[in-house]
C-alpha positions, 0 to 999 in steps of 0.5 A: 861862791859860798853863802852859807854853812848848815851844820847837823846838830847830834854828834856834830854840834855835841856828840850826843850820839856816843852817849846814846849808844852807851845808854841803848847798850845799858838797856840792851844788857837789862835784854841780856842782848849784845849792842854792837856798834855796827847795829846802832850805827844803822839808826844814826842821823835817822829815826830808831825803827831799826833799832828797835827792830834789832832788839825785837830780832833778838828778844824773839817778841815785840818790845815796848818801844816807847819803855826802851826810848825811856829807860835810855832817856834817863840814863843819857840825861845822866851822862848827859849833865855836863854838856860842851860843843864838840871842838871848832863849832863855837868857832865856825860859827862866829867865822861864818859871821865874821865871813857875812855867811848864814848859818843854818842847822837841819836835823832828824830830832825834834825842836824841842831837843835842839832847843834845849841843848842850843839854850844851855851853850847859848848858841841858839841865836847864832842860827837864823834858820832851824829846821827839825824832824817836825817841820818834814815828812821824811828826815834824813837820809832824805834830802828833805830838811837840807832843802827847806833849810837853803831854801828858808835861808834864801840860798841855792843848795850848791852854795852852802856847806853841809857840815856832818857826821853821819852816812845818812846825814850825808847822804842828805846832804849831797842828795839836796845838792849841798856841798859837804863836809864829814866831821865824824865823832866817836861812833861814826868815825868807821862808818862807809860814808859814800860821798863827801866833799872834805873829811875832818877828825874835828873842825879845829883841824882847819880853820873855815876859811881854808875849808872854804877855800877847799870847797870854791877850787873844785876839791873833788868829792870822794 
């Protein structure tokens, strides 16, 4: 039986993810190096060494990491003024209250980040346990954050619904012993997702319940 939904944050909850590829591409320009999608897909839903390792590869000297991370910073902040949650999410979350589930969130970024985007939608205080790149050692696509987060939410990992949109997220996922459920964006839609228990273009595709139904009749992962 399931008691309780953990949702992934960028490019699940907001799709901060297309934003970062075009900003990195935008750098990787004033480089005169290309950005294929399929090089930034590598660092999604986990930390950006490989990112950083692509443009070094390309450059043919070490880079100034943290002057990339800051030149791309400005231009998402600017793309990123306006910001709404990706369709369902507002939702599925007051579904699961409705339903007397909990709701949890893990994430590879920072608490701060999180924080910041959760105030602007006002949706921080719809999550009773968040857990962050700051509360681990290892983030995803180790299992460690969705671990910490069932069990800070008090429930075992086979009841509770991961909800993702990235191939190392969901690794996590299904590493920690959640059941899970891919709702890939923009970027990550042509992923190789390896293990997945239901596939969605967008939580407005299908309501909770029936997701849920989905999960408790035995839907066999792919």
């Amino acid at each position: 039986m399931i008691k309780a939904i953990v949702f992934d944050f960028d490019g699940l909850i907001i799709d901060t993810e297309t934003v970062w590829y075009e900003a990195f591409r935008e750098v990787a320009k004033e480089y005169n190096i290309d950005l294929p999608l399929e090089e930034f897909a590598k660092c999604i839903g986990t930390h950006d060494d490989v990112l950083y390792e692509y443009f070094e590869q390309k450059v043919g000297i070490e880079i100034n990491r943290a002057e990339i991370r800051k030149r791309a910073g400005e231009i998402h902040r600017q793309k990123m003024k306006q910001i709404q949650a990706r369709e369902g999410v507002e939702q599925y979350i007051t579904a699961a209250k409705e339903l007397g589930l909990k709701v949890g969130l893990a994430t590879s970024s920072t608490r701060e980040w999180v924080e910041r985007f959760l105030n602007e939608l006002k949706l921080y205080e719809q999550f009773e346990v968040i857990k962050t790149r700051d509360d681990v050692e290892n983030v995803k696509p180790d299992p460690e954050l969705y671990t910490k987060a069932v069990e800070a939410l008090g429930v075992q990992p086979q009841e509770a619904i991961a909800f993702e949109d990235s191939a190392n997220g969901a690794k996590a996922a299904i590493a920690a012993g959640l059941q899970c459920v891919i709702v890939p964006n923009e970027v990550t839609s042509s992923l190789i997702f390896e293990k997945y228990h239901l596939r969605m273009s967008s939580m407005g595709d299908m309501s909770l319940k029936d997701v849920i139904l989905n999960i408790e009749q035995g839907y066999c992962p792919q």
